[in-house]
Each structure stands twice: as C-alpha cells, then as structure tokens.
C-alpha positions in Angstrom: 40.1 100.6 51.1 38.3 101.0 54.0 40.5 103.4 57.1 41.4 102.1 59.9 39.1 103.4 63.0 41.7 105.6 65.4 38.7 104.5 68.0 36.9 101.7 69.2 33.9 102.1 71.8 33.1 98.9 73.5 29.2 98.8 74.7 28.3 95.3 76.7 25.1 94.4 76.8 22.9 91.1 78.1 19.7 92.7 77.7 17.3 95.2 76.3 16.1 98.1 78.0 13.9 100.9 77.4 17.5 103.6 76.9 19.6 101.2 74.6 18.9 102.9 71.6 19.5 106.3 72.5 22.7 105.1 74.2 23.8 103.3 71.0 22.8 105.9 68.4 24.7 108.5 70.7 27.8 107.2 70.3 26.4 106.3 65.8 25.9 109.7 65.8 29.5 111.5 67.1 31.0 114.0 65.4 33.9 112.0 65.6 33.7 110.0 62.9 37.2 107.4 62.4 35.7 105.1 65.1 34.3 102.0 65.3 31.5 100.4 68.0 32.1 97.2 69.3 28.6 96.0 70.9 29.5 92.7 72.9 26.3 90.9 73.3 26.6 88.7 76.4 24.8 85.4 77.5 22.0 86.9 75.8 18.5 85.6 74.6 18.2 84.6 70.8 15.5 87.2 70.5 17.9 90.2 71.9 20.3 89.4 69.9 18.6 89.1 66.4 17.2 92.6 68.0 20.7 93.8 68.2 21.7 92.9 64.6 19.9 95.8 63.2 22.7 98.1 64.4 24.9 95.9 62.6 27.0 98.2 59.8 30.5 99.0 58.2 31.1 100.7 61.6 29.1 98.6 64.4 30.0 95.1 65.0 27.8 92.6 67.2 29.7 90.3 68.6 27.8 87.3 70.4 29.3 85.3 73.4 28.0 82.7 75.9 30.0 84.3 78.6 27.9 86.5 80.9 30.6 88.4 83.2 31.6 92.0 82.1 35.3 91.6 82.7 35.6 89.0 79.7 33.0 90.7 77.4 35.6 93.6 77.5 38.4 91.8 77.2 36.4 90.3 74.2 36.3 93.9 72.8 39.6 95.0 73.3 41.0 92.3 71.4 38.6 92.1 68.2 39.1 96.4 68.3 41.2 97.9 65.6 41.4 101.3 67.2 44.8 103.1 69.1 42.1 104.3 71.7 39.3 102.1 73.7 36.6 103.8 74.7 34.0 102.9 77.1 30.2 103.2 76.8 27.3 101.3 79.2 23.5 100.4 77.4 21.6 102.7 79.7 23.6 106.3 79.5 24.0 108.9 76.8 27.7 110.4 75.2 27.1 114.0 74.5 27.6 114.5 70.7 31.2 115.6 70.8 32.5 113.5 73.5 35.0 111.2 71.3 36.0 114.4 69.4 37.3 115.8 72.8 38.5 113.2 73.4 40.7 112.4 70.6 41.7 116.3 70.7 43.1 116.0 74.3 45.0 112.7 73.8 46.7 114.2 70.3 47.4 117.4 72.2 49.2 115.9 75.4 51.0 112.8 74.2 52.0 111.1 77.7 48.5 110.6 78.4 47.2 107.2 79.0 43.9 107.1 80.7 41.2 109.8 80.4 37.5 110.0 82.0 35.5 113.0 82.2 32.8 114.6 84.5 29.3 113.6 84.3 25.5 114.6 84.3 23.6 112.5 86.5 19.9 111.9 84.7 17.3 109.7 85.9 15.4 107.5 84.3 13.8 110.1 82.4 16.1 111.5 81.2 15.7 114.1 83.4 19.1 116.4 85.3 19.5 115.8 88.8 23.1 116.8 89.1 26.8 116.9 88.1 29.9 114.7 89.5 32.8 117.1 90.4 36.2 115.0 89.7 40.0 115.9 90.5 41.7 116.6 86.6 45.2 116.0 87.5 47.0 112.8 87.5 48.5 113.6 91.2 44.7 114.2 92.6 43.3 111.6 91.0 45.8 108.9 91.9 45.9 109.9 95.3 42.4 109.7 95.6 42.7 105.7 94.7 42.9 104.3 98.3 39.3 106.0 99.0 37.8 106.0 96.1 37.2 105.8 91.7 37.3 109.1 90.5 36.8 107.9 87.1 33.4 107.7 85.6 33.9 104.2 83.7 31.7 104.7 80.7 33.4 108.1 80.1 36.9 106.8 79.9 39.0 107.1 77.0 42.5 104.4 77.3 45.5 103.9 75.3 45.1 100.1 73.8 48.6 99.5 74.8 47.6 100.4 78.6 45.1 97.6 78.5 47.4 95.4 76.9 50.4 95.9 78.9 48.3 95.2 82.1 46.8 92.4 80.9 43.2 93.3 80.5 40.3 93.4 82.7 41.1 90.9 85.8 38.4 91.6 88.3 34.9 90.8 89.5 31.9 92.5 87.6 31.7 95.2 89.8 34.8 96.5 90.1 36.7 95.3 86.8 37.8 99.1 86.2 38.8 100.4 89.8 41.1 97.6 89.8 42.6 98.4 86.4 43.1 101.6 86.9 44.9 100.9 90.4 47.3 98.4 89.0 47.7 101.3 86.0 48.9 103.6 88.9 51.3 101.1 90.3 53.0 100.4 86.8 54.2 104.1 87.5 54.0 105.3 83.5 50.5 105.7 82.6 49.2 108.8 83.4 46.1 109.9 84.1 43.5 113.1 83.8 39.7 114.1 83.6 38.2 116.7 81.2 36.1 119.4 83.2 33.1 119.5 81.2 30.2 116.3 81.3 31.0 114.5 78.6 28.4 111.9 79.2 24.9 111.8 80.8 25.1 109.1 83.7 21.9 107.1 84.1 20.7 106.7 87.7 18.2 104.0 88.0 16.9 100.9 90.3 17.9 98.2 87.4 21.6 99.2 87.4 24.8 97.1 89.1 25.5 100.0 92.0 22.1 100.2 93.5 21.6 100.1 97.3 20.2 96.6 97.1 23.9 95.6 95.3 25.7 97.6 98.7 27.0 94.3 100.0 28.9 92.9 96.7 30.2 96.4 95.8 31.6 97.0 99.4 32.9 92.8 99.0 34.9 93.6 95.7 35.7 97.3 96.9 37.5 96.1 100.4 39.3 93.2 98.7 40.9 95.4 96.2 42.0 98.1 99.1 43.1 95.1 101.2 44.8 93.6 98.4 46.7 96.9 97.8 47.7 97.3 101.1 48.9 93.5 101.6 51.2 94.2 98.3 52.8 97.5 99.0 52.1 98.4 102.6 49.9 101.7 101.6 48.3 102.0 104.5 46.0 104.3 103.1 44.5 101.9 101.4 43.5 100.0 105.0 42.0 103.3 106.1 39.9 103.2 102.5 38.6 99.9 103.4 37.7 101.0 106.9 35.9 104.0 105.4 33.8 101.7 102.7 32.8 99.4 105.9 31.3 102.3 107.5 29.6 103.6 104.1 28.6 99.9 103.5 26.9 99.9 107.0 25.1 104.0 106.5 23.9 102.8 102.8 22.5 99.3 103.8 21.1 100.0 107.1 20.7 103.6 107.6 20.2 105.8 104.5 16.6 105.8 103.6 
C-alpha cells in the first residue's frame, strides 16, 4: 500500500524556461520525503507538455488543463492533493533542500498554526545572490502589515488544506490570487500566521516574470482594488492609506525609477 503524502507542492506552469528543471528537481530532491508534487500544466503547448511528462512518477503528477489563469490551476491542485499541508512552489525559483522538512517540523511543533512563509534569497537569473527579504515572524506583525503590504513570499508558503478549503480557494486575479487569500485568512480571525527566519527558498529575479516594472500598472490595478475592497467592507481605514501609498509607488516605479 502506497502512504499517504502528509504534503502536496503545487508548481503551475504554461511554459518552459531555461530554470524549470532545477526548480522541479529541487522540490524531487527534499529531504522530506511523504510529499507529493502536483505540476498543473496550464493552456500549454502539446510539445511542453509531452516535455513535462518525463517528471511524471509515483510521487509527481502532471495534470493538464485548458485553463490558463493561475487562480484556477491552484484551485485545480488543491483539490486533486492528498496532503494535510499545501505547499507552494513557482517554475523559475529554487527550495533549499530542507525547506519542506522545516516546514513540516514547525507546523507539528506549534499546532494552531495555519499559514507559514519564509524569508528568501533573491538570485538573478544566474543564479547568482543579490540579496535577502527581511519579513516580520509573528502573526501580530505580519497581519498588521496587510493594509500596506504581502509579507509573505508566495512560493515559500506552507498552508493547512483546511485553510484553503474553509475560505473557499483562490478567488482573485493572477496577480494577486495570494495577497487576497491571505487577507480574507486574517479576517476569518482563526488562522494564524508566522514566517521562519532563515531563506528557505532562492527567489528568482528576472525580466520574464509576472511583477516586473513593465507589469507596474496591473499589479498596482489588483493591489488598490483589494485595499479598497477591504476598506469598503470593514472601514479599516488603513487599508485607504495602503492604497494611497501603492498609487504613489505605482507612479515612482512606472515613471521615475530607472
């Protein structure tokens, strides 16, 4: 009989590039070993995905869809998963080797966690360090930080299945699916939340990826709806002044920063 996975890492993915097999075999390759990896291969080309099969094992499943936006190709993977815990993982960045073993070790350790990220290790395209993220650990800090800004690095997270569930899945655009998620999380008042010190995952910078400068205007769109939305709903008017602090980074990264 073959055990149950107590993980499941979802990895979307619509096309090949040049880091998808380190990014895969990273997360093959874990210490950790009673997972599972859901690759969600999405409105992609017949070639790619015949590509793709060649991960294919007892542990790696390749789910093909028609649907392109990353909200559903999650949902997608949370409900074929098997695992107690979802964890996240993008095409183009790198889990260090023990990052699910962590993981696992925090969450069996402090049982009224619900959602946990980590800090990363910014690389660029060549692999190469150009610096560290520096996120709040504690629930308090990082919830309060929530009218401003995500202090969770998505492809580090680590969730409770039943968080998803209870919420309802992913229910936002495709650029900010998980800040959304994790602000209606907050709001539900019994999912709590916390941030491992160390990088657990090397975070790919690059010009091909969704938060690039040239994608300022949709990020800041989704960003300002979701703090207006907030505010609208429970009169946070912290949220207002988050939304007045994106428009005037929306305005330095698209017309001033060079």
């Amino acid at each position: 009989m073959i055990k149950r996975p107590l993980v499941s890492v979802i990895l979307p993915v619509n096309k090949n590039n040049p880091h998808l097999e380190e990014a895969i075999q990273s997360i093959k390759n874990q210490t950790y070993k009673e997972l599972e990896l859901i690759i969600i291969a999405n409105n992609c080309e017949d070639t790619f995905y015949s590509l793709l099969l060649k991960y294919q094992d007892q542990k790696t499943k390749i789910i093909r869809t028609s649907i392109k936006y990353l909200p559903f190709s999650l949902n997608l993977g949370v409900h074929l998963s098997q695992g107690e815990y979802i964890a996240r993982m993008d095409s183009d960045d790198i889990s260090v080797l023990d990052r699910i073993e962590k993981q696992v070790k925090r969450f069996l350790n402090t049982p009224e966690l619900s959602i946990l990220g980590s800090n990363v290790e910014y690389i660029n395209e060549a692999s190469e360090f150009i610096g560290y993220s520096n996120y709040p650990l504690d629930h308090s800090s990082i919830v309060n930080s929530f009218p401003f800004r995500c202090n969770l690095a998505h492809p580090s997270i680590m969730v409770k299945k039943e968080v998803i569930t209870t919420l309802g899945g992913y229910m936002y655009g495709s650029l900010s699916e998980d800040y959304d998620l994790w602000i209606r999380a907050s709001r539900h008042g019994n999912f709590k939340f916390s941030n491992i010190d160390e990088p657990l995952l090397k975070y790919r910078i690059h010009k091909g990826q969704a938060t690039n400068k040239s994608n300022a205007y949709n990020i800041f769109a989704f960003d300002s709806s979701l703090k207006i939305r907030e505010f609208l709903l429970n009169g946070n008017v912290q949220y207002l002044l988050g939304a007045a602090r994106g428009f005037f980074a929306f305005i330095y990264v698209r017309f001033i920063k060079k």
